[in-house]
Backbone as CSV, one residue per row, in Angstrom:
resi,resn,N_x,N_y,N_z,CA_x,CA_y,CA_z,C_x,C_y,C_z
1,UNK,14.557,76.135,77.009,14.242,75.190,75.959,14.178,73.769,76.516
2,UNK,14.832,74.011,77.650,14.662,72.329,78.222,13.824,71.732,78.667
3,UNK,12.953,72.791,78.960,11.496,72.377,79.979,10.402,71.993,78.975
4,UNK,11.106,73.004,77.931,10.015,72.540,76.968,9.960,70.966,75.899
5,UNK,10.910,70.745,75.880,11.393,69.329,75.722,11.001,68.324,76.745
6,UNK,10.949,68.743,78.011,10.390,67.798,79.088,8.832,67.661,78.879
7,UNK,8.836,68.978,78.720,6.959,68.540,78.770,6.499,68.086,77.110
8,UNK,7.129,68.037,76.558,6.796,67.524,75.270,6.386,65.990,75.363
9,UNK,7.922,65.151,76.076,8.094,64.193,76.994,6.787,63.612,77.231
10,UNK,6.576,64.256,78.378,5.451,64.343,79.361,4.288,63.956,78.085
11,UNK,3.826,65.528,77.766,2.720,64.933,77.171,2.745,63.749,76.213
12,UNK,3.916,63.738,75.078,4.148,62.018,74.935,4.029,61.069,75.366
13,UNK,4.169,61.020,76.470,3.768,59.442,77.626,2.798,59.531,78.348
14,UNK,2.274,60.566,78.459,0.684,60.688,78.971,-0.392,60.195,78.203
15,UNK,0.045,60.578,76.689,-0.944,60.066,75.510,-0.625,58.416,75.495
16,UNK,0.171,58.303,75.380,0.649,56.493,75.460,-0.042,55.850,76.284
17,UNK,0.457,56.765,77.788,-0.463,55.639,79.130,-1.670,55.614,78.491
18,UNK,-2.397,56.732,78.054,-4.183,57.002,78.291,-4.698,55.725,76.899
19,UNK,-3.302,55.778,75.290,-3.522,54.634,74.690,-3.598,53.577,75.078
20,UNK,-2.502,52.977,76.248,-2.543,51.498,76.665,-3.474,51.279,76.919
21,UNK,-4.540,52.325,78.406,-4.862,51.644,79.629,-6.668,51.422,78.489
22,UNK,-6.985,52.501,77.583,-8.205,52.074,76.488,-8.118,51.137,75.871
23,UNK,-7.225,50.209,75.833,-6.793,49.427,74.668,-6.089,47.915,75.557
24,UNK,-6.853,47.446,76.568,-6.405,46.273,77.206,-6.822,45.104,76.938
25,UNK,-8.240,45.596,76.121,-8.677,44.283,75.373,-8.000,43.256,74.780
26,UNK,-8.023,41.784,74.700,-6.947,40.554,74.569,-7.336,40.409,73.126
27,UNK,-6.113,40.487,72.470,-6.632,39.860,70.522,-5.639,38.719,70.500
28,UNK,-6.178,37.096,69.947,-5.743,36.696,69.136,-4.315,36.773,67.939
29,UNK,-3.661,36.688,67.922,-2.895,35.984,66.515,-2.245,35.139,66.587
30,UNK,-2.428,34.442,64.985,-2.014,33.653,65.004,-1.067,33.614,63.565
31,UNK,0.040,32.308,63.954,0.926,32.409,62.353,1.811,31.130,62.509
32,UNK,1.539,30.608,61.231,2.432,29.261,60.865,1.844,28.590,61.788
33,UNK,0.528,27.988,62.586,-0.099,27.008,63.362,0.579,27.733,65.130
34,UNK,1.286,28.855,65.306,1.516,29.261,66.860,-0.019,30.280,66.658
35,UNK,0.280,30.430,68.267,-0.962,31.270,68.490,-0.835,32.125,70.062
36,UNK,-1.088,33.185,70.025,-0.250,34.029,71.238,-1.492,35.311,71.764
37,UNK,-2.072,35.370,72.324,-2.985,36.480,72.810,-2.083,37.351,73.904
38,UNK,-2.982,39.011,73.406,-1.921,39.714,73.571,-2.861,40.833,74.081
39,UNK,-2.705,42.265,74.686,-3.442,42.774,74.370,-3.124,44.149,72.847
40,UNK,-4.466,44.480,72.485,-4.235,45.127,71.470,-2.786,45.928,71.413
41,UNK,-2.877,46.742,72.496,-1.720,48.188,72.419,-0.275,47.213,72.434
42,UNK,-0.151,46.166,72.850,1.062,45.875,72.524,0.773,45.575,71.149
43,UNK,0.139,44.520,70.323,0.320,44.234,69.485,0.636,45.484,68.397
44,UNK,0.174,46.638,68.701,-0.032,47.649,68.042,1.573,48.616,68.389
45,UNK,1.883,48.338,69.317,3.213,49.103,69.650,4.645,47.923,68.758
46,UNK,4.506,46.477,68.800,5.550,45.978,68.081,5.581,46.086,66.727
47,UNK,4.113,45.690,66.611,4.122,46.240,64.566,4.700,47.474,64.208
48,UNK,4.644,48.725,65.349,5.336,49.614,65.145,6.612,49.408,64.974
49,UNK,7.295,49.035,66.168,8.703,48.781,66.155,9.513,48.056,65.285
50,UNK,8.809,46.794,64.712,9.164,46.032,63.817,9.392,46.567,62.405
51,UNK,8.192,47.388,62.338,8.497,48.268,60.883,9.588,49.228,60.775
52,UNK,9.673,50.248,62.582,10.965,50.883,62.314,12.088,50.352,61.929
53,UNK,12.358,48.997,62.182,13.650,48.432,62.379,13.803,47.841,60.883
54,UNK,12.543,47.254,60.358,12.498,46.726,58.954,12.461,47.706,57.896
55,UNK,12.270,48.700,58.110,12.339,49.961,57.235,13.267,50.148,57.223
56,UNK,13.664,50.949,58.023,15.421,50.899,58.609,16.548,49.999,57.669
57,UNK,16.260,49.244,57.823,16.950,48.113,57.670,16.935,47.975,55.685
58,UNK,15.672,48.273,55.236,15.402,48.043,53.625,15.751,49.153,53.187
59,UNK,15.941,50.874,53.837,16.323,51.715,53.594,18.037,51.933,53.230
60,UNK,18.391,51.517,53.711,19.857,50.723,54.173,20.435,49.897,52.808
61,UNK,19.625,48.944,53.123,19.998,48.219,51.603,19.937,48.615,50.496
62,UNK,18.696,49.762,50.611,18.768,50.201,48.650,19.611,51.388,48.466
63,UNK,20.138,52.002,49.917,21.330,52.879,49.691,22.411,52.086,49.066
64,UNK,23.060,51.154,49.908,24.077,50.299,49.127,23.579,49.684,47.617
65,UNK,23.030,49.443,47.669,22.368,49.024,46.003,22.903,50.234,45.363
66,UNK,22.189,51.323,45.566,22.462,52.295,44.608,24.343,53.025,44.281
67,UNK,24.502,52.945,45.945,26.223,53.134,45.751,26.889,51.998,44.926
68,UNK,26.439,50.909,44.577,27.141,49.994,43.988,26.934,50.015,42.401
69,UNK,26.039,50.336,41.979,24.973,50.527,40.755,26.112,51.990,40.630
70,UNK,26.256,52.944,41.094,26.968,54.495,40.305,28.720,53.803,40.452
71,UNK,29.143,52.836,41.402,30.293,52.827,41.034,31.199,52.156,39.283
72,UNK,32.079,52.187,38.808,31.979,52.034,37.771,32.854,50.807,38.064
73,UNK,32.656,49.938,36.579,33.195,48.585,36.574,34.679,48.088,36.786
74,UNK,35.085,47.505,37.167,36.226,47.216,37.343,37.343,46.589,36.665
75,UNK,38.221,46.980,36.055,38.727,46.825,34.355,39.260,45.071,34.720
């Protein structure tokens, strides 16, 4: 089972490299008057990351919301 986990791996980061190295083209953005050129696949790999972490993160909060919302009032 382990090998097969490796090559899962594998082909995971094989598809990545073959995304980067198509995707080197330089984009533009810009925000609040900064301005930063990048190429696409990064820009496209932090929006990822940013959302995991901001999802994450808002997922989180409306758990506690809701644990606070079922607890009952405090006499």
């Amino acid at each position: 089972m382990r090998y097969v986990y490796m090559g899962l791996i594998a082909v995971a980061v094989g598809i990545l490299l073959v995304f980067k190295v198509q995707n080197l083209s330089a984009v533009t953005v810009s925000f609040l008057g900064a301005e930063m050129s990048m190429p696409v696949s990064f820009l496209i790999f932090g929006v990822y990351f940013l959302g995991m972490f901001t999802g994450g993160a808002l997922v989180g909060l409306f758990k506690s919301w809701i644990r606070g919302a079922k607890q009952k009032p405090r006499a």
